[in-house]
C-alpha positions as CSV (number, residue, x, y, z in Angstrom):
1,X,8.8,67.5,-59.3
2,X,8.7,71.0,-60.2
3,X,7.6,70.6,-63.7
4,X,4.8,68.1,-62.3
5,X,3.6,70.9,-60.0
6,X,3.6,73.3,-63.2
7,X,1.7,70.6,-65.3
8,X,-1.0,71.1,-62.7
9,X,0.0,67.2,-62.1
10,X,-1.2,66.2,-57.9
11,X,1.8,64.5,-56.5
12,X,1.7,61.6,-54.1
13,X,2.2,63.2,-50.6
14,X,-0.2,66.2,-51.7
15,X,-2.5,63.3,-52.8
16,X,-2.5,62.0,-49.3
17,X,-2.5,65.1,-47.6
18,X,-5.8,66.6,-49.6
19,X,-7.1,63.0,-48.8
20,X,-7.6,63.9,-45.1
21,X,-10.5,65.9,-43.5
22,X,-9.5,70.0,-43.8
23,X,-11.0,71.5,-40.4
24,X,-9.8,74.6,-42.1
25,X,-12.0,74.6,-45.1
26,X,-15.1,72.4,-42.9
27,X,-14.7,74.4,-39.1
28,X,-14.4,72.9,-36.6
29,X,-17.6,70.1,-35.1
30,X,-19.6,71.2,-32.1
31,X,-19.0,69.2,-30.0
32,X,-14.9,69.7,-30.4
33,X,-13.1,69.5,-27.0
34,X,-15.9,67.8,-25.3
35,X,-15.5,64.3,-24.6
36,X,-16.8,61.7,-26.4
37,X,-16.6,58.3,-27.2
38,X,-17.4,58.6,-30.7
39,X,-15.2,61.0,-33.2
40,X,-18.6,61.9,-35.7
41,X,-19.4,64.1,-32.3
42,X,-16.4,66.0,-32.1
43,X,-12.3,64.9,-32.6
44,X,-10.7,61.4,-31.1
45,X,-7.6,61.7,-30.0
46,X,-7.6,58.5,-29.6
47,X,-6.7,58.2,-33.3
48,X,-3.6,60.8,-32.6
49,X,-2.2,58.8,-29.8
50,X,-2.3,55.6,-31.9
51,X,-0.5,57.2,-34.7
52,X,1.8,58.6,-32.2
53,X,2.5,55.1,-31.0
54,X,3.1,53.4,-34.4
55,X,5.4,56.4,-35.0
56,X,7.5,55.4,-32.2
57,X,6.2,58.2,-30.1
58,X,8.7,61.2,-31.8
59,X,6.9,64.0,-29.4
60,X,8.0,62.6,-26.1
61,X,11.9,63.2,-27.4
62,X,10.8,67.2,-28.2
63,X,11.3,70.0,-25.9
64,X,8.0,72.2,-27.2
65,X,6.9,75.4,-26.9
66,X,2.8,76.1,-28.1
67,X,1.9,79.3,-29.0
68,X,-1.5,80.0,-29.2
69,X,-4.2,82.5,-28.8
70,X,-5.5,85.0,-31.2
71,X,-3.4,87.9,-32.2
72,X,0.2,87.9,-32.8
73,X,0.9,84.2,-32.8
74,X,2.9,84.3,-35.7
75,X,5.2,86.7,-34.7
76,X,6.2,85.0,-31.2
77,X,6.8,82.0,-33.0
78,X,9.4,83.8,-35.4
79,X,10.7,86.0,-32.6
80,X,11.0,82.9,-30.5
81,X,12.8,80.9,-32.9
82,X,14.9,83.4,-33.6
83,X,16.1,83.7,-30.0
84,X,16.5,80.6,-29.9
85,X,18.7,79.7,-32.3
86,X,20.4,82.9,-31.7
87,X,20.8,80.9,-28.2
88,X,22.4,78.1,-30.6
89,X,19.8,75.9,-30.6
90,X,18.3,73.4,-33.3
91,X,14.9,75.2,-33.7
92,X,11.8,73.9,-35.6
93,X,8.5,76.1,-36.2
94,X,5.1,74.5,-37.6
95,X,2.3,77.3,-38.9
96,X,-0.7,76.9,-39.9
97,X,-2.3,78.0,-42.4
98,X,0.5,79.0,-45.3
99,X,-0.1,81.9,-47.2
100,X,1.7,80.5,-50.6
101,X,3.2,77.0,-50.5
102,X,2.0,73.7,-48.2
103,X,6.2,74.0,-47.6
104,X,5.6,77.2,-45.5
105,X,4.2,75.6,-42.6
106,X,7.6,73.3,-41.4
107,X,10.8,75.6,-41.3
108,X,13.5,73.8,-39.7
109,X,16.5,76.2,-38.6
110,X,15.3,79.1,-40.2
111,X,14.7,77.7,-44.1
112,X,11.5,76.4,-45.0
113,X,11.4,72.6,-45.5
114,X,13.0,71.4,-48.7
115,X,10.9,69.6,-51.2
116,X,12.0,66.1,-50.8
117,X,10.9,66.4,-46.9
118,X,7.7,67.6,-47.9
119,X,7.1,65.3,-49.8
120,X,8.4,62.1,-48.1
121,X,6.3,63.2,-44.5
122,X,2.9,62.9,-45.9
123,X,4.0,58.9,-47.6
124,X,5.7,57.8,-44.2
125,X,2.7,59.2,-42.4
126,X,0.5,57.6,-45.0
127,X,2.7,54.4,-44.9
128,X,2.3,53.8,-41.0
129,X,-1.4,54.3,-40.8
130,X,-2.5,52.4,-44.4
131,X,-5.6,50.2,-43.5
132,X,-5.5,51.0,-39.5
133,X,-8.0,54.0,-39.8
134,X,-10.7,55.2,-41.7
């Protein structure tokens, strides 16, 4: 894997993940947070919750803290998890965007995700939803 990524060589979960619309390279539509029935006016959720479903909905088993806002949130996540697993709990961060590496954004216990994960979330995701949406 590494000497694909060094050949400059796209593998298959970074093939599915550049694939998908990037609100952080487009911004984000108008119309964003305002309902609507159609998703070319703003984001359907619908689309998540369906996803969700055929995942066996995973985030109903999570106990989840957001951060958000617009200073700072990086460091409460990190000072959160921290005490938290300090605590001696299982604690799992998502960031977004990464500064070097795609692998930055899941850390799971206080490592960065390992390449095989990162590479086999992207195909299951990919997997579930083939031919169900656009």
């Amino acid at each position: 894997a590494a000497a694909a990524a060094a050949a400059g060589q796209v593998r298959p979960g970074e093939a599915f993940l550049a694939s998908l619309v990037d609100y952080e390279k487009l911004g984000v539509p108008k119309a964003a947070g305002i309902s609507s029935s159609s998703s070319a006016n703003g984001f359907d959720l619908g689309v998540m919750r369906r996803l969700l479903a055929e995942l066996g909905n995973p985030e109903q088993q999570l106990k989840v803290v957001h951060v958000a806002g617009t200073k700072g949130k990086g460091s409460v996540a990190v000072l959160l998890s921290a005490m938290l697993r300090a605590a001696g709990l299982r604690v799992g961060t998502y960031t977004s965007p990464h500064l070097f590496n795609i692998r930055e954004r899941v850390v799971v216990g206080g490592g960065a995700a390992g390449a095989a994960a990162a590479a086999a979330a992207p195909l299951a995701t990919a997997a579930v939803t083939e031919d169900k949406w656009e």
